[in-house]
C-alpha positions, 0 to 999 in steps of 0.5 A: 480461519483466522489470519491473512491469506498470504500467510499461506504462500510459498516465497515470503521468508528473507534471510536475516541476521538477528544478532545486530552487533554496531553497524555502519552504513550508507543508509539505514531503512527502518522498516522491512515491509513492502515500502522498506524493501522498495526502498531498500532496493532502489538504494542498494542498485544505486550503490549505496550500503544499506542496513535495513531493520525490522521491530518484527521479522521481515514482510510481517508488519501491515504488508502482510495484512495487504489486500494489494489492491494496485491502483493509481486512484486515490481514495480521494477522487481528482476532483476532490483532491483539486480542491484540496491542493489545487488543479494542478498539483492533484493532477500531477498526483493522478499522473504519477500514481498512474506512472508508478504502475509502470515502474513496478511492472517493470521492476517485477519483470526485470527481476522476474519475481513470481509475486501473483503480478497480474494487470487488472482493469478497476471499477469504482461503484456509485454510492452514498459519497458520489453518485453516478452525476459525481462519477461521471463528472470525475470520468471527464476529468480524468480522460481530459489529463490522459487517464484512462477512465470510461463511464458506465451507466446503470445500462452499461454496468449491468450488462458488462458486469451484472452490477446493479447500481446507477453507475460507475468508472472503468479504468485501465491502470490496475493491478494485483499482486502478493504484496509479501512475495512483492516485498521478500523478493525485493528483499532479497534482491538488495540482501544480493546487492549487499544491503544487511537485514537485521530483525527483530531490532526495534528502534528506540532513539534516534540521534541526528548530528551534522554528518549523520545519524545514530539509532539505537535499538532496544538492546542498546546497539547502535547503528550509524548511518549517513542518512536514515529513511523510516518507512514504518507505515503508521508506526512512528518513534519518537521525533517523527510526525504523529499529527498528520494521520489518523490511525484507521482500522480495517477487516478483510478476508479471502472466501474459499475458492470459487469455479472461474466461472463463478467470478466477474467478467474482466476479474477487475478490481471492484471498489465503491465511493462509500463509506465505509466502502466495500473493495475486492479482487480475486486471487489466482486460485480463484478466491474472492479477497475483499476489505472495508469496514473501516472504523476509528477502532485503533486498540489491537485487541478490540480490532481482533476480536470484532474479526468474526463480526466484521467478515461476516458483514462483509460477506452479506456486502459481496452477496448482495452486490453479488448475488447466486454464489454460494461464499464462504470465509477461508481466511479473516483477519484486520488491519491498521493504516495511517489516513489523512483528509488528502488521502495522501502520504508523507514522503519528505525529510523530517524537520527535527530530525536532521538527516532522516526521511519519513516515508509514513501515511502510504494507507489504502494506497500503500504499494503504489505510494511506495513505489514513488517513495522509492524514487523519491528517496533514492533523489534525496538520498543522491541530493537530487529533488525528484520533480513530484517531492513537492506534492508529498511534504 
């Protein structure tokens, strides 16, 4: 079947208003994905006025398209990213992204959202990018700043896992979750708050001005705002910062389900330091959701179409690291996400743009990424400066 998996589970509609007459308000959010309804949250428990906004209807953009792989790992490794943006500033990444694991667990359980929440252990494989040498060293690193990561040699991983490669890192810190029932409940809870969902109303121009912004919509209605945050993933409008990222395409897919036994100790997210990677989960219905194939591809219509091919490459992948389970496709479908050599996000104001926030580039890495961009907004939103802002301009 072609679509996402999530599509077909319970809790995952908002309650919106799609006739949007001129609106006032504290903040505008642009965006009504999982990034959006984080933030929309935050601001609206902080006591702000919040409108949010939505070119589609809400948790329907790249949110939906989710393998929800919650992890404080970065595609780039602490290592690299030291020698990127120094020791220091790559260390307090790691530790932050490790920190927001936290603040969404405990947002989930103060909430009581029933969204799949469930803490995993991840396993990241040896491959042709870093080999067990590279994962080890990396292991090191990680341990030495209070990141709880192990070492496995090839002795080790086939015994625990039954994974026949030379070598990997076992970390605590991870976990999975419905990315869609995560962002409608969010939702949800800041429409209870008082926050305004408006879809679909696409945002067309943006007029910043000393006290302020204006947007305007396609229809030509406007909505002012004292500050806007455009949480619009790789989608940006014009005045935004195009240059930053590079639009990358990938496929996923979700196998029918599977006897419990039939799937890895540990239930651990499983990743690979390849490329393209391999990356998977399980589900609570016992499926197998898993992504990779990663390409330059960036023209929707070619991205769909290549939907077939690129699952069943993907399935020989799980076969073959996984070998003596009978596996067949349920679900299947593709993806679009903004990446930059950093693996990082933009989460800073926008220079052009006086009065507006840009919360862009979250990628392979989006719901962990936006659990700090809610923090970091609700900061800049309050004029304070959250102590990691820098890390992310």
């Amino acid at each position: 079947m072609t679509g996402t998996v999530w599509a077909d589970t319970p809790r995952i509609s908002v309650r919106h208003r799609a006739r949007l007459a001129h609106e006032t308000c504290d903040v505008a959010v642009i965006g009504a994905g999982i990034s959006g309804a984080l933030a929309a949250l935050k601001l609206a428990a902080g006591g702000h006025d919040v409108v949010v906004v939505d070119r589609r209807e809400p948790c329907r953009g790249s949110t939906l398209a989710s393998t929800a792989m919650i992890q404080f790992e970065l595609d780039t490794t602490l290592s690299e990213l030291a020698d990127k943006i120094g020791a220091a500033a790559a260390e307090r990444t790691y530790l932050r992204s490790f920190r927001a694991l936290d603040t969404l667990e405990s947002l989930i359980q103060s909430l009581d959202l029933s969204c799949g929440w469930k803490r995993r252990k991840a396993l990241y494989l040896a491959g042709d990018q870093h080999g067990f040498r590279a994962l080890k060293s990396e292991a090191a690193y990680r341990a030495k700043i209070g990141l709880p990561s192990e070492y496995l040699d090839s002795g080790a991983l086939a015994d625990a896992f039954g994974i026949d490669r030379t070598g990997a890192i076992l970390s605590d810190g991870a976990a999975e979750v419905n990315p869609v029932q995560l962002a409608a409940g969010c939702l949800r809870e800041a429409r209870r708050r008082g926050a305004r969902i408006y879809a679909p109303h696409d945002v067309k121009r943006v007029d910043p001005h000393r006290n302020g912004v204006h947007l305007q919509t396609a229809e030509g209605t406007v909505i002012a705002a004292r500050r806007a945050v455009f949480a619009t993933g790789y989608e940006v409008i014009d005045g935004l910062p195009r240059d930053r990222f590079e639009i990358i395409s990938t496929w996923a897919l979700a196998t029918k389900p599977l006897p419990a036994d039939a799937l890895w100790p540990e239930r651990c997210l499983i990743w690979e330091a390849s490329d393209p990677y391999l990356y998977m989960r399980t589900t609570h219905d016992n499926r197998i959701l898993a992504g990779g194939e990663d390409s330059r591809l960036n023209d929707a219509d070619r991205r769909d179409a290549a939907i077939p091919n690129k699952a069943a490459r993907l399935l020989a992948k799980i076969s073959a690291l996984l070998p003596g389970r009978r596996l067949e496709v349920d679900y299947a479908w593709a993806g679009a996400f903004a990446d930059n050599p950093t693996g990082m996000p933009l989460l800073a104001p926008v220079p052009d743009l006086r009065n507006c926030f840009a919360v862009l580039g979250c990628g392979g890495n989006g719901i962990t990424f936006s659990a700090i961009a809610a923090e970091i907004v609700a900061a800049w939103i309050d004029g304070r400066t959250d102590p990691d802002a820098d890390l992310f301009r």
